[in-house]
N, C-alpha and C positions, 0 to 999 in steps of 0.2 A: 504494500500500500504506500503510495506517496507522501512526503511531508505535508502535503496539500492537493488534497484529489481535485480531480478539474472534470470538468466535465464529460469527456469522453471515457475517462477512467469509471466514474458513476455509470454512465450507461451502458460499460462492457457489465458493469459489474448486475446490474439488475437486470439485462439480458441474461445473462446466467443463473440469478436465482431465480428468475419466473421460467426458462426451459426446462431447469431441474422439476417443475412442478407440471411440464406443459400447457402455461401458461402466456400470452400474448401480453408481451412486455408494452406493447403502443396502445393495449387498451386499458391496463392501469393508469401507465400517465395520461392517458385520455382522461379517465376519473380524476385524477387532479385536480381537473379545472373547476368540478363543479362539489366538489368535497370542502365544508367548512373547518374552520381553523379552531386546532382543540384547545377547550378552558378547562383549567383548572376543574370546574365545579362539575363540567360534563367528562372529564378522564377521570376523577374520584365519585362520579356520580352522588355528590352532597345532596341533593335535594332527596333523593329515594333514602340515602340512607339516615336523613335528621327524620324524616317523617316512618321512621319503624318503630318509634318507642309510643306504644299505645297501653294507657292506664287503664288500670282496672276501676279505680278509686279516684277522689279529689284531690288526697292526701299527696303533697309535695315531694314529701320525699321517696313514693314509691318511682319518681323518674328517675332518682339515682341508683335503685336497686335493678332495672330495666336495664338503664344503658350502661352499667357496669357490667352485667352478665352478658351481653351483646359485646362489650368488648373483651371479654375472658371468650366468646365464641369465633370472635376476629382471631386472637391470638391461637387458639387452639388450630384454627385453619392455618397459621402462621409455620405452626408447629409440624402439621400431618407434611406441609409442603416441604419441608426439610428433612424431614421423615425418609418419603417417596423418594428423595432424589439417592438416598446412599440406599433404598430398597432395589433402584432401576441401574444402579449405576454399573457398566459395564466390568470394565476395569477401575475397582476400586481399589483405594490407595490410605497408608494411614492418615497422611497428609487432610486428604479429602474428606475421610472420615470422622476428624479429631473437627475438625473447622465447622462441620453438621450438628454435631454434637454440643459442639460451646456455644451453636445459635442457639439451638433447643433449647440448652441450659439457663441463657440468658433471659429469653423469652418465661421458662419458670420462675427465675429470680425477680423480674420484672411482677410475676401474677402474685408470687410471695408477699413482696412489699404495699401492695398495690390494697391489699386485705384492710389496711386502715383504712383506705376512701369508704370503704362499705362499714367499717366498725366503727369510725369516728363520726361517717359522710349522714347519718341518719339517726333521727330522733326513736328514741326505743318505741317510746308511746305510738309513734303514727305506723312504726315498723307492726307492731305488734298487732294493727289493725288491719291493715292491706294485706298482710301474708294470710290471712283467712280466706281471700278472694282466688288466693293461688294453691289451696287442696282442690285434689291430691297429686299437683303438681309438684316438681321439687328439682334442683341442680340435678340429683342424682341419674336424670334423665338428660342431661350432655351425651348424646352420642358423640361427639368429636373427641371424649376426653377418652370411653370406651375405643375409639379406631388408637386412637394413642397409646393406650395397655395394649391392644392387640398388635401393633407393631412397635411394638417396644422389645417383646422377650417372648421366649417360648410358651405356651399356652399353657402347660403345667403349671407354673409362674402364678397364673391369675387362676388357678384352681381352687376351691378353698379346700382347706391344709385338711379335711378330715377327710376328705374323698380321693386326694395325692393317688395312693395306692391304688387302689383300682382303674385310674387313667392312666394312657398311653397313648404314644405315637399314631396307635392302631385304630384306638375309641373315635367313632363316628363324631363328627363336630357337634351336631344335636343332643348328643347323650353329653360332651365337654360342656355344651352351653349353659346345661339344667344346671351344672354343679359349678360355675365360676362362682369367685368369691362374693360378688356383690349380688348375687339371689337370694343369699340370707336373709340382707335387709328385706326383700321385697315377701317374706313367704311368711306363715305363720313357724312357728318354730316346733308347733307340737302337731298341727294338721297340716302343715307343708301348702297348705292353700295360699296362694299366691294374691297381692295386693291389687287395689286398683291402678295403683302407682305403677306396680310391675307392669301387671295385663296392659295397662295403656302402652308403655316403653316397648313393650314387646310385637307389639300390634302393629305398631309405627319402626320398629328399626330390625325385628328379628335376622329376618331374610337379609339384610344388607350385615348384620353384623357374621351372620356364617358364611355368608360371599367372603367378606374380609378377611375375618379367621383363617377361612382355604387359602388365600391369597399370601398370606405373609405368616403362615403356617413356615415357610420356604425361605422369606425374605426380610425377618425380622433383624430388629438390629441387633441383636444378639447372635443369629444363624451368620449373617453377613460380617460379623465380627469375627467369627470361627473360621468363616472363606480365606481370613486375610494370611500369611504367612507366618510362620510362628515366633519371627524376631519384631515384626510388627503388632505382634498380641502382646513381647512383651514392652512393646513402647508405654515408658514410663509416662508421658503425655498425655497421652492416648485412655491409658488406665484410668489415669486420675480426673479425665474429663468424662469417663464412660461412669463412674464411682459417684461423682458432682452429681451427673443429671438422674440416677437413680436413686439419691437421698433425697437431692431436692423437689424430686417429684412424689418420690413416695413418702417423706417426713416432713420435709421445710415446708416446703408448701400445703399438703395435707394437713398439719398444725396450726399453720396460719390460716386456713379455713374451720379448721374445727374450733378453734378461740374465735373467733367471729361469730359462728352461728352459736358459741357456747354465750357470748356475748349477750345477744339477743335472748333467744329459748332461755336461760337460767337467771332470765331481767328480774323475775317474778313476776311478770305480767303475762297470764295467758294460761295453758296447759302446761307448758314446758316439752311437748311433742313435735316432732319434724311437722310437716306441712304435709309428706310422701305418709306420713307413719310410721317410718322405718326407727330402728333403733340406732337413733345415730352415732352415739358415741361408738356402739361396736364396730360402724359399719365406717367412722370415719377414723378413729384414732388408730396409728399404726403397730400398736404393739399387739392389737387382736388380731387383724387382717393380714398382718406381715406382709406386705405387699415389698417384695423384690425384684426387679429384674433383673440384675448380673448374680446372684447369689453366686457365684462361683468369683467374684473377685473381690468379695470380703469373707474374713476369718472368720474362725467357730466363733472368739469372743464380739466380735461383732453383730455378726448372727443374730446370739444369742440372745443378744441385748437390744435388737432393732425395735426403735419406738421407747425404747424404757429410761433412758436418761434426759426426758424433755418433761 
């Protein structure tokens, strides 16, 4: 490429990318002419996305619990895209690897901190009101955070820890699905009858979440970490940014959300019940769920102890 393309150099060069496609390079800049000039507000499309925060209530402050979780669903898209790239990525490299992983990571450190807008950002009194209008809806239904567990680590991973033993590589994805860890919350404990919460969640994302499962069954970042060679597994780098973004997702951040909702629910205002009806404290703090995904790059003593020193 020239220190300064000039014009003939451009148009060798867009004759060659629209041939590669079999496409007529004189009838795109034919479109040129009558294609308008892009703003700001139509390439970030501002107007559709200020007009999605729709209240249920009067109450002020439930527009910050809205567009807060709208942007924890921006980021999570944030995140899947970072994801996909080291799931697709041909020749992957540690390099490439380590640099995917410190965005992810960031992007969590970012949702960690981020936990005071919503603990500080809202008056208990009017929270404790509008969240009545939102049963039996509840966070717990983020699919984007679920395709995130799913491509994060091997499925076993996200199994819950009393069913481990009887799953395998082998077990049909619908038989692994019943028994992932976060079913607990949704079921009764003694009749196994499943919530509204759940039945709704499942209704709306089952089929796309065992599409997924299949999918990166294969291409997880754990599997893809294994592809790589074995002086690059032990890149010290590498380690400790794969180690970062599996505390931070499964502790730091899951802490900072469960003191927030412990925040609110334990105000004494109200039932002191999730919104879903789940049992939250089991279903969020990490020393029950032990939610790991590299368990193979921390020690016994660590292990042992995941969730218990916070």
């Amino acid at each position: 490429m020239p220190d300064q393309p000039n014009f003939d150099y451009i148009l060798k060069e867009l004759q060659e990318k629209y041939s590669l496609i079999d496409q007529d390079t004189d009838d795109h800049l034919y479109g040129l002419l009558y294609s308008k000039p892009i703003t700001y507000w139509d390439y970030i499309q501002t107007d559709a996305l200020l007009n999605l925060q729709i209240q249920r209530t009067n109450l002020p402050d439930e527009m910050v619990f809205i567009a807060y979780h709208q942007i924890n669903e921006l980021i999570f898209k944030m995140i899947l895209w970072e994801i996909e790239q080291v799931a697709e990525r041909e020749n992957l490299d540690v390099t490439f690897f380590e640099s995917k992983i410190m965005r992810v990571s960031r992007y969590f450190d970012m949702l960690t901190t981020s936990f005071n807008i919503m603990r500080e950002g809202m008056e208990v009194e009017q929270y404790m009101k509008f969240r009545y209008t939102l049963t039996p809806a509840s966070g717990f239904q983020s699919a984007q955070y679920r395709f995130i567990e799913f491509a994060s680590t091997r499925l076993i991973n996200l199994i819950d820890y009393r069913f481990r033993e009887n799953i395998d590589r082998d077990t049909p994805f619908t038989h692994a699905f019943e028994h992932l860890y976060w079913q607990a919350a949704g079921k009764d404990h003694k009749t196994g009858k499943k919530s509204t919460l759940l039945v709704n969640f499942e209704k709306r994302y089952k089929d796309e979440f065992l599409r997924f499962m299949e999918k990166y069954n294969t291409k997880n970042l754990w599997t893809r970490f294994n592809e790589l060679p074995e002086e690059d597994r032990a890149d010290e780098d590498l380690v400790k940014a794969m180690r970062h973004y599996d505390y931070t997702v499964n502790v730091t951040w899951v802490m900072a959300h469960y003191n927030a909702a412990r925040h609110y629910i334990e105000s004494g205002i109200g039932d002191g019940e999730a919104t879903g009806g789940s049992d939250w404290k089991k279903y969020m703090h990490p020393k029950y769920q032990r939610r790991i995904f590299f368990p193979e790059l921390w020690t016994e003593e660590e292990l042992k102890n995941w969730g218990n020193n916070i």
